[in-house]
Biopython code that builds the backbone (N, CA, C, O; Angstrom):
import numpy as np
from Bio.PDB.StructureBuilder import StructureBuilder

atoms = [
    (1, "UNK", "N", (-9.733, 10.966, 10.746)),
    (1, "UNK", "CA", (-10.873, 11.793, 10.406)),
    (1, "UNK", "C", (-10.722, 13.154, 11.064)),
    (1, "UNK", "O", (-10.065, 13.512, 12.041)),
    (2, "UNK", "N", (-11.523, 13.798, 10.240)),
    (2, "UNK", "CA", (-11.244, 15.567, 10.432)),
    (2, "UNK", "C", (-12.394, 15.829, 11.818)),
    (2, "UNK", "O", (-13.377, 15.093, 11.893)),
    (3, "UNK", "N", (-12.177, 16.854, 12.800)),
    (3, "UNK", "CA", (-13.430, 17.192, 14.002)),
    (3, "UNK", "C", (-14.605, 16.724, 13.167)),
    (3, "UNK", "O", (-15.404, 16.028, 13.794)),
    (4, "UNK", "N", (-14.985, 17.028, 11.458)),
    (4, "UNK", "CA", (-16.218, 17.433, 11.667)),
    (4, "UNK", "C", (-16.693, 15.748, 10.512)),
    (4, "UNK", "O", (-17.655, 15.599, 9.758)),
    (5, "UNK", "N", (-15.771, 14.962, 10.782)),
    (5, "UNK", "CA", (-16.287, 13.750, 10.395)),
    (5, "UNK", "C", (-15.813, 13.268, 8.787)),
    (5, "UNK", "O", (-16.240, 12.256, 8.232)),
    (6, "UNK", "N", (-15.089, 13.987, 8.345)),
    (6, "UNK", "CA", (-14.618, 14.026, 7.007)),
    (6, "UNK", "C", (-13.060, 13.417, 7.148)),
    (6, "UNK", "O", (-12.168, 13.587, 7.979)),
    (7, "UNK", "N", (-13.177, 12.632, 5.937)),
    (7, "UNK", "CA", (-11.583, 11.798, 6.205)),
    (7, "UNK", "C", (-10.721, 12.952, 5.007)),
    (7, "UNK", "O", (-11.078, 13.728, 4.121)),
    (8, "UNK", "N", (-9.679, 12.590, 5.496)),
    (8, "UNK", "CA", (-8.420, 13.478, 5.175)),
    (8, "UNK", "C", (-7.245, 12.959, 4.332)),
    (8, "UNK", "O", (-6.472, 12.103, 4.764)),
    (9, "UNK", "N", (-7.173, 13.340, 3.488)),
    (9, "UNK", "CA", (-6.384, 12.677, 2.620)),
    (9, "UNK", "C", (-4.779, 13.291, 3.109)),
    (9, "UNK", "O", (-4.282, 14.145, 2.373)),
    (10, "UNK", "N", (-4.181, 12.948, 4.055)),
    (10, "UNK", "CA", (-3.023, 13.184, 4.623)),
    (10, "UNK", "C", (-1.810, 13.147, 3.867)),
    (10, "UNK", "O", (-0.808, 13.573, 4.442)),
    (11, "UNK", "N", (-1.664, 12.610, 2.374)),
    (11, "UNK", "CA", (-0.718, 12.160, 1.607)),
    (11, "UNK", "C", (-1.238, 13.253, 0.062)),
    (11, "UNK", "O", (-0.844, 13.105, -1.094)),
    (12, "UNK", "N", (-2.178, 14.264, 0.574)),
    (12, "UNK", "CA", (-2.246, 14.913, -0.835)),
    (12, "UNK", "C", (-1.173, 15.686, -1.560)),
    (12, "UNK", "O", (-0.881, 15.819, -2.748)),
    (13, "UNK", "N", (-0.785, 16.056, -0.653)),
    (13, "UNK", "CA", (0.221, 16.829, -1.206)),
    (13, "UNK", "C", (2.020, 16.564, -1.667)),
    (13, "UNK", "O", (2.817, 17.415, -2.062)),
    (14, "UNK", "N", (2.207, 15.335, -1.477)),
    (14, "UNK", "CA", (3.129, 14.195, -1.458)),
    (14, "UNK", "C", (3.103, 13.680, -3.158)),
    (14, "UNK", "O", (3.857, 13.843, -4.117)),
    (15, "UNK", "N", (1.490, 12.812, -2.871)),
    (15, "UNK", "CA", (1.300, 11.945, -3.921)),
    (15, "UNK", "C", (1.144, 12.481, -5.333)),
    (15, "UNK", "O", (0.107, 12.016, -5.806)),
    (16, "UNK", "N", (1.419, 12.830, -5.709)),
    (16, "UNK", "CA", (1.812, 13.674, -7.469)),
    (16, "UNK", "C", (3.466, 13.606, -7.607)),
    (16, "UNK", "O", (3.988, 13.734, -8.714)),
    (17, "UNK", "N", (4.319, 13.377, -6.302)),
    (17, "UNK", "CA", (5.549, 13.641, -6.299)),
    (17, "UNK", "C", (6.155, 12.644, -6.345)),
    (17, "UNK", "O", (7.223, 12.565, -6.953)),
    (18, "UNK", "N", (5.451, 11.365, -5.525)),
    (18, "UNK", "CA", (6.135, 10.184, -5.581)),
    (18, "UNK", "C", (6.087, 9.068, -7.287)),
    (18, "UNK", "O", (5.217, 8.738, -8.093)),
    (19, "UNK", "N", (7.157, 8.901, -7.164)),
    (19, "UNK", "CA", (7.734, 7.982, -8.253)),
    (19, "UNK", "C", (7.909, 6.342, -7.992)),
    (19, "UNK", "O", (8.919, 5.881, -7.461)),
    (20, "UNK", "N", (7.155, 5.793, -8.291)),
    (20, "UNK", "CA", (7.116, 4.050, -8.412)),
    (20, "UNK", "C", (7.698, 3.487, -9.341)),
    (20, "UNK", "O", (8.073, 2.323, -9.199)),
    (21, "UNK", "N", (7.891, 4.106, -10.390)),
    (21, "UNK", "CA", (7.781, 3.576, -11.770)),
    (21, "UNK", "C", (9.311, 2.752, -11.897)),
    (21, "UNK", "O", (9.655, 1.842, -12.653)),
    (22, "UNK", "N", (9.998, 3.426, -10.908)),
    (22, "UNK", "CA", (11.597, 2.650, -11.119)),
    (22, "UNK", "C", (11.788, 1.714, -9.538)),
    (22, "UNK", "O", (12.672, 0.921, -9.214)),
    (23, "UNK", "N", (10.867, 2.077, -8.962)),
    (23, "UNK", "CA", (10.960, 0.978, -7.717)),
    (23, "UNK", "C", (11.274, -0.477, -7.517)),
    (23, "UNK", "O", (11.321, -1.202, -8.510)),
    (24, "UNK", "N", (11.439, -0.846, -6.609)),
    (24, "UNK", "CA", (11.866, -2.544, -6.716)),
    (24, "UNK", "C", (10.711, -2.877, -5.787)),
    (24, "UNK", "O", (10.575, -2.829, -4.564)),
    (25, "UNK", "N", (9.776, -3.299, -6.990)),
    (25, "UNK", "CA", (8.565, -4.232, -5.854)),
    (25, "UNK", "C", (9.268, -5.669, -5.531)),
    (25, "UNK", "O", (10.045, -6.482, -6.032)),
    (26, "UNK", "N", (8.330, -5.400, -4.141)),
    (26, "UNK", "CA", (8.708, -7.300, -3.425)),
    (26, "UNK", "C", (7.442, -7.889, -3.248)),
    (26, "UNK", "O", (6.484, -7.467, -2.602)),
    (27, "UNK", "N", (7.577, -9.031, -3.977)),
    (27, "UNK", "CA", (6.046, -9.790, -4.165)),
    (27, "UNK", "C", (5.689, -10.119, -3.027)),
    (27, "UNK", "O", (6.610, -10.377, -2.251)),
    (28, "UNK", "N", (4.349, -10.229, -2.531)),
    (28, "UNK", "CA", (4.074, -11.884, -1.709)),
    (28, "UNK", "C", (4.268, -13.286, -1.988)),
    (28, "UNK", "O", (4.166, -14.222, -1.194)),
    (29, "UNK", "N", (4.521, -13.312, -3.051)),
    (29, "UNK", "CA", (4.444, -14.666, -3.527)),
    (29, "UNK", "C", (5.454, -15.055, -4.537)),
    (29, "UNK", "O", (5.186, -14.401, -5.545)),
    (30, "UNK", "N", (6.429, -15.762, -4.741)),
    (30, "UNK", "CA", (6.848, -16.841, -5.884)),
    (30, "UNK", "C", (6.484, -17.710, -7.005)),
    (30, "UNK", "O", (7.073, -18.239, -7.948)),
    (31, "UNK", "N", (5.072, -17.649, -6.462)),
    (31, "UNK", "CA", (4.358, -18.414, -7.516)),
    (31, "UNK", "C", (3.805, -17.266, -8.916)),
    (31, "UNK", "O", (2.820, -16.528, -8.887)),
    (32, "UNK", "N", (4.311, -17.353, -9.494)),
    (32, "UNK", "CA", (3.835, -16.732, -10.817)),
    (32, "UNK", "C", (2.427, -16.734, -11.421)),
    (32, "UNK", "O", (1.871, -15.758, -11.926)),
    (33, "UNK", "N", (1.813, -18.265, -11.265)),
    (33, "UNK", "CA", (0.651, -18.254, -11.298)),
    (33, "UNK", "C", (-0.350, -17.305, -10.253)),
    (33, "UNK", "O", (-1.317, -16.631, -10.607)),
    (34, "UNK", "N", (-0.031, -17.400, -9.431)),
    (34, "UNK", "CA", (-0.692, -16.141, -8.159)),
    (34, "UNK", "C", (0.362, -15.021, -7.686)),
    (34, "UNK", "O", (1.017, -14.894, -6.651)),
    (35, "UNK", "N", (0.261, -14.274, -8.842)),
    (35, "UNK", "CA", (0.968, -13.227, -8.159)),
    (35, "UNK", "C", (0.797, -12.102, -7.099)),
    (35, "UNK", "O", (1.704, -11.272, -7.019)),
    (36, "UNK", "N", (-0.469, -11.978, -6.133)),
    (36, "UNK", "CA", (-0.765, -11.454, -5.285)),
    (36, "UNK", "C", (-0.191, -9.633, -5.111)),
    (36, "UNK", "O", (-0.076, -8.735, -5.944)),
    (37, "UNK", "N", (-0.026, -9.673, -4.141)),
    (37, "UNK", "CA", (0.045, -8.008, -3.993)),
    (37, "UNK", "C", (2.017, -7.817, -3.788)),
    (37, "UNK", "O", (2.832, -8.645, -3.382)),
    (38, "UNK", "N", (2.189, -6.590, -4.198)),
    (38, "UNK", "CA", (3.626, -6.101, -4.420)),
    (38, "UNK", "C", (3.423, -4.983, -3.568)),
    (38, "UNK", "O", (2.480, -4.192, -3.618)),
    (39, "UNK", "N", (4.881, -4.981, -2.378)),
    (39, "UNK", "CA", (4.982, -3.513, -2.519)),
    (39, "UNK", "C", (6.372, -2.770, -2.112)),
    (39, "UNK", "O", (7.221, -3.492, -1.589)),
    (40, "UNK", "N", (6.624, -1.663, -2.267)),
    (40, "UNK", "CA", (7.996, -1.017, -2.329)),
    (40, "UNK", "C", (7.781, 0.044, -1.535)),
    (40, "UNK", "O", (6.696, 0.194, -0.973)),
    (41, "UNK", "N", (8.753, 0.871, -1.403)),
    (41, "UNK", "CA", (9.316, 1.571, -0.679)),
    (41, "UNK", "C", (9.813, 2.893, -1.235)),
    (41, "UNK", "O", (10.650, 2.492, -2.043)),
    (42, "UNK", "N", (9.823, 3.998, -1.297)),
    (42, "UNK", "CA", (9.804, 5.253, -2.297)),
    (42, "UNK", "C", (9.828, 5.876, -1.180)),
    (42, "UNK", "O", (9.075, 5.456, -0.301)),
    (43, "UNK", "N", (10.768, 7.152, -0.870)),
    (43, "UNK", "CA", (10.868, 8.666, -0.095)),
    (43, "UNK", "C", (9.863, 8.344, 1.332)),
    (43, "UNK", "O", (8.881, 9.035, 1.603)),
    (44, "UNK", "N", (10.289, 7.251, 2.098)),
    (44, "UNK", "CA", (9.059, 7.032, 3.240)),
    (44, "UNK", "C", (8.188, 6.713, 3.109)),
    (44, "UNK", "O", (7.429, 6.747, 4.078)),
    (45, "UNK", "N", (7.813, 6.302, 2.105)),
    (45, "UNK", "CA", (6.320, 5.869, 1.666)),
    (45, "UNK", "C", (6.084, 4.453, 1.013)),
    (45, "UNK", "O", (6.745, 4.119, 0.030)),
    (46, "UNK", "N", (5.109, 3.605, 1.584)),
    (46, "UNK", "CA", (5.078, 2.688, 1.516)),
    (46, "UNK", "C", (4.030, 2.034, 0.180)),
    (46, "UNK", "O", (2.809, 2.022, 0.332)),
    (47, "UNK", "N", (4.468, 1.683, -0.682)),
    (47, "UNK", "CA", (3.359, 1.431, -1.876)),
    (47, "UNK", "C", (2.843, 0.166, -2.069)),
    (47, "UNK", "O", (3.583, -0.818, -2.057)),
    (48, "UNK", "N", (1.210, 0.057, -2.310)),
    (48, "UNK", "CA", (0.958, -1.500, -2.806)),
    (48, "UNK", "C", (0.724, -1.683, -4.194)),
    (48, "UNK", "O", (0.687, -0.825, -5.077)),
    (49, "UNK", "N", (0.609, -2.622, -4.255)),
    (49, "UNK", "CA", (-0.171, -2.873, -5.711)),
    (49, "UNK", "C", (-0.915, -4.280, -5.999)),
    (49, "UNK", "O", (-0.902, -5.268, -5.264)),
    (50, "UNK", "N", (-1.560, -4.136, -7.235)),
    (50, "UNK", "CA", (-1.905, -5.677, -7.100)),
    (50, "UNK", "C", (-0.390, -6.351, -8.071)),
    (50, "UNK", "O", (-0.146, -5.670, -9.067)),
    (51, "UNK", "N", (0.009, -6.856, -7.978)),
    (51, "UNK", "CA", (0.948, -8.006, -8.720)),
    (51, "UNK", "C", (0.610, -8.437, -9.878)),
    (51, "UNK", "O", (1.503, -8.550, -10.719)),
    (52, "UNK", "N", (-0.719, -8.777, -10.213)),
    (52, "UNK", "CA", (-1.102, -9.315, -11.746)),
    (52, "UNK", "C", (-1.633, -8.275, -12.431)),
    (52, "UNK", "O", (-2.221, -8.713, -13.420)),
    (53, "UNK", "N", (-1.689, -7.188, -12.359)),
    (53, "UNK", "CA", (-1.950, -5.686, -12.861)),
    (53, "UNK", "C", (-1.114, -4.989, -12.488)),
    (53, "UNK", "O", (-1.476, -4.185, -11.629)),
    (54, "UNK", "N", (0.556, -4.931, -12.975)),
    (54, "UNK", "CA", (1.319, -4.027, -12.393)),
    (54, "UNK", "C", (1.471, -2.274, -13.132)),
    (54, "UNK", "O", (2.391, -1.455, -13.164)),
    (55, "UNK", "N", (0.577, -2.283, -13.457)),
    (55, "UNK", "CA", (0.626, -0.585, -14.579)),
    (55, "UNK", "C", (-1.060, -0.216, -13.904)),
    (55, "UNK", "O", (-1.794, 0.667, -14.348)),
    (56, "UNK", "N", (-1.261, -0.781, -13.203)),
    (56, "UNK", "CA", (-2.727, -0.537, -12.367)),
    (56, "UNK", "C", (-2.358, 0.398, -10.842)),
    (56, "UNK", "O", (-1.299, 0.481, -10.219)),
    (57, "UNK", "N", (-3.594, 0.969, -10.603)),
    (57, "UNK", "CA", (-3.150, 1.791, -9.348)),
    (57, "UNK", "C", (-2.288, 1.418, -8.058)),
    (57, "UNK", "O", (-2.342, 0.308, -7.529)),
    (58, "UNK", "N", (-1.573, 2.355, -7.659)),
    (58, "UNK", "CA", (-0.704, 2.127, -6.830)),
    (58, "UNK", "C", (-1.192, 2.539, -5.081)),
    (58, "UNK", "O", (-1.309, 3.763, -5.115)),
    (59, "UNK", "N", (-1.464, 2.135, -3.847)),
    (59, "UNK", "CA", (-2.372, 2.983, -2.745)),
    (59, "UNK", "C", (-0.621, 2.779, -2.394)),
    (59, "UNK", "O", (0.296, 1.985, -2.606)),
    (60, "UNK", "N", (-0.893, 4.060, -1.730)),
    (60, "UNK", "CA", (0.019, 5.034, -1.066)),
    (60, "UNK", "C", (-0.211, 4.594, 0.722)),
    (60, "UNK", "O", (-1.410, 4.617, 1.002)),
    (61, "UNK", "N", (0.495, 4.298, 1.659)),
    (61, "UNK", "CA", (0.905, 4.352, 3.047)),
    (61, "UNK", "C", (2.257, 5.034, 3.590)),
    (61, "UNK", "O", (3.451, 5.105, 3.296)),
    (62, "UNK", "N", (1.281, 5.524, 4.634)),
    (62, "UNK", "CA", (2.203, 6.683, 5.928)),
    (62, "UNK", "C", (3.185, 5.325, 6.233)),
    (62, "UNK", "O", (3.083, 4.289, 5.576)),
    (63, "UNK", "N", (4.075, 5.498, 7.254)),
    (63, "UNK", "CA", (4.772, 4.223, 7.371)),
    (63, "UNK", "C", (3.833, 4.155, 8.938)),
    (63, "UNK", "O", (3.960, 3.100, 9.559)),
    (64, "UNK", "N", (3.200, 4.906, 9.368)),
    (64, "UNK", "CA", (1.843, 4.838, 10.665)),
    (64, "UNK", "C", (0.718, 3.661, 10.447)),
    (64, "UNK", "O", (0.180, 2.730, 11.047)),
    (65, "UNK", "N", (0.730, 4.305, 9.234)),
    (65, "UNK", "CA", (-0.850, 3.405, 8.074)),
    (65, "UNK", "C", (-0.305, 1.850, 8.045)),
    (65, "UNK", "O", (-0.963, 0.853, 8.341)),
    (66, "UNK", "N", (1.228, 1.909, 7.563)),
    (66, "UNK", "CA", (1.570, 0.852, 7.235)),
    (66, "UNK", "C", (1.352, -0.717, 8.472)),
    (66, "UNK", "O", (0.788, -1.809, 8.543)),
    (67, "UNK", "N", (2.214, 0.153, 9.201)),
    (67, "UNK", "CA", (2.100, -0.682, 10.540)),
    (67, "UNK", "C", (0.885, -0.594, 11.162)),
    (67, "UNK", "O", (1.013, -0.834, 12.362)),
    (68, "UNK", "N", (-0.101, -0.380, 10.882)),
    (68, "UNK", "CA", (-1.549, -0.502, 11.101)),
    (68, "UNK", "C", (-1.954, -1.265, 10.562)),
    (68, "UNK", "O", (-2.675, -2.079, 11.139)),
    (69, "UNK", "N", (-1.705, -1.368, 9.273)),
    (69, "UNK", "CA", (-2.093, -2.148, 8.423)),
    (69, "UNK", "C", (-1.639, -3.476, 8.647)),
    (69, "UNK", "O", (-2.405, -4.425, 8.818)),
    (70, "UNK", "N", (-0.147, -3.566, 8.648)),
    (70, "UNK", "CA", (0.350, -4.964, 9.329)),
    (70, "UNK", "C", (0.215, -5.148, 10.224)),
    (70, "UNK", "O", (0.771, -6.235, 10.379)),
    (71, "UNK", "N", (-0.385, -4.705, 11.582)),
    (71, "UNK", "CA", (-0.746, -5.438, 12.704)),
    (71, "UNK", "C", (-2.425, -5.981, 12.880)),
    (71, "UNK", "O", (-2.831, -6.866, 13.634)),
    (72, "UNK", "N", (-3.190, -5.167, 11.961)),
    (72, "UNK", "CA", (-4.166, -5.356, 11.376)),
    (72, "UNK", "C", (-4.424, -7.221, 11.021)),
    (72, "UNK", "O", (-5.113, -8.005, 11.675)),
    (73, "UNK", "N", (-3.745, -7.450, 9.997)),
    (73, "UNK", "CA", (-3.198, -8.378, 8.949)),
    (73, "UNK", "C", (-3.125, -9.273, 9.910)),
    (73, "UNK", "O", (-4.043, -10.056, 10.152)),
    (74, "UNK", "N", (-1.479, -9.214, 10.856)),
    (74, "UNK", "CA", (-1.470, -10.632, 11.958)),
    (74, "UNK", "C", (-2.323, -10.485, 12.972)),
    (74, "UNK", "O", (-1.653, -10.740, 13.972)),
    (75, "UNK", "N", (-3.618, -10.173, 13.359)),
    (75, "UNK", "CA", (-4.514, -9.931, 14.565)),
    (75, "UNK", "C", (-5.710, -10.591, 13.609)),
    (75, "UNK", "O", (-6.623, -11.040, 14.302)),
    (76, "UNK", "N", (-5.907, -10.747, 12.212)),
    (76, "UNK", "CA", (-6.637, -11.241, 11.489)),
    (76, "UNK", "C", (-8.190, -10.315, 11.166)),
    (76, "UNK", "O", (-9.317, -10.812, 11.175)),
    (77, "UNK", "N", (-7.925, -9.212, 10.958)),
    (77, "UNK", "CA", (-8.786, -8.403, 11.337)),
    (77, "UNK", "C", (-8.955, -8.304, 9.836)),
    (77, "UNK", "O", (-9.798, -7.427, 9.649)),
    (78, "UNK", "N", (-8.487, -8.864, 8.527)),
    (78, "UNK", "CA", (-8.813, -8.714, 7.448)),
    (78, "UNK", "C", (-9.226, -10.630, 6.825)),
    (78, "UNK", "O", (-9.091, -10.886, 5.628)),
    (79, "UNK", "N", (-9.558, -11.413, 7.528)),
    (79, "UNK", "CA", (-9.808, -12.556, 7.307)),
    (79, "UNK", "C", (-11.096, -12.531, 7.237)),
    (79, "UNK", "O", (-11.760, -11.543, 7.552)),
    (80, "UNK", "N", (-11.779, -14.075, 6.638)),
    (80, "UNK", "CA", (-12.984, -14.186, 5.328)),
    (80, "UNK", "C", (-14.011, -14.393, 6.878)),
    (80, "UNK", "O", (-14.366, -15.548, 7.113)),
    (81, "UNK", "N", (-14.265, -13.750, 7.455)),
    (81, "UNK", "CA", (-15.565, -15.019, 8.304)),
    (81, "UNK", "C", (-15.791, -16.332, 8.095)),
    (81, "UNK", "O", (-16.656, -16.920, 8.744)),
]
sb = StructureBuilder()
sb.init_structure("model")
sb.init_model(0)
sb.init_chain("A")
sb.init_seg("    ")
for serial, (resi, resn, name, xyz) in enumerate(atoms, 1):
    if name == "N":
        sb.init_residue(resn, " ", resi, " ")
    sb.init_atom(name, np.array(xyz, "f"), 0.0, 1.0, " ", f" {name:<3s}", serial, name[0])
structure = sb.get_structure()
């Protein structure tokens, strides 16, 4: 967040540039029936997606974000109550 409380889109000027479209997503999962979330790797940048909507939006991560995100994940800080 910016001094005055406003979040910052840190990847604006990047994201128009990056290219997914020929990427090699890596699933979470094997199971076809649940295809869960995909994501790849493009110019430093870390991409998700959902897996069963793959022509659906793509969120963009810093490789900072990323590992936030994954330590996030194993600390369980995104689990159901």
């Amino acid at each position: 967040m910016s001094a005055d409380n406003e979040i910052v889109d840190n990847k604006a000027h990047i994201r128009h540039q990056l290219d997914f479209a020929n990427a090699e997503w890596i699933a979470s999962t094997d199971d076809p029936d649940e295809p869960g979330v995909e994501i790849a790797f493009v110019d430093g940048y870390i991409g998700m997606r959902n897996g069963a909507e793959p022509e659906g939006p793509v969120l963009v991560f810093t490789p900072e974000e990323w590992d936030a995100f994954v330590a996030g994940a194993k600390d369980g800080e995104f689990d159901e109550p």
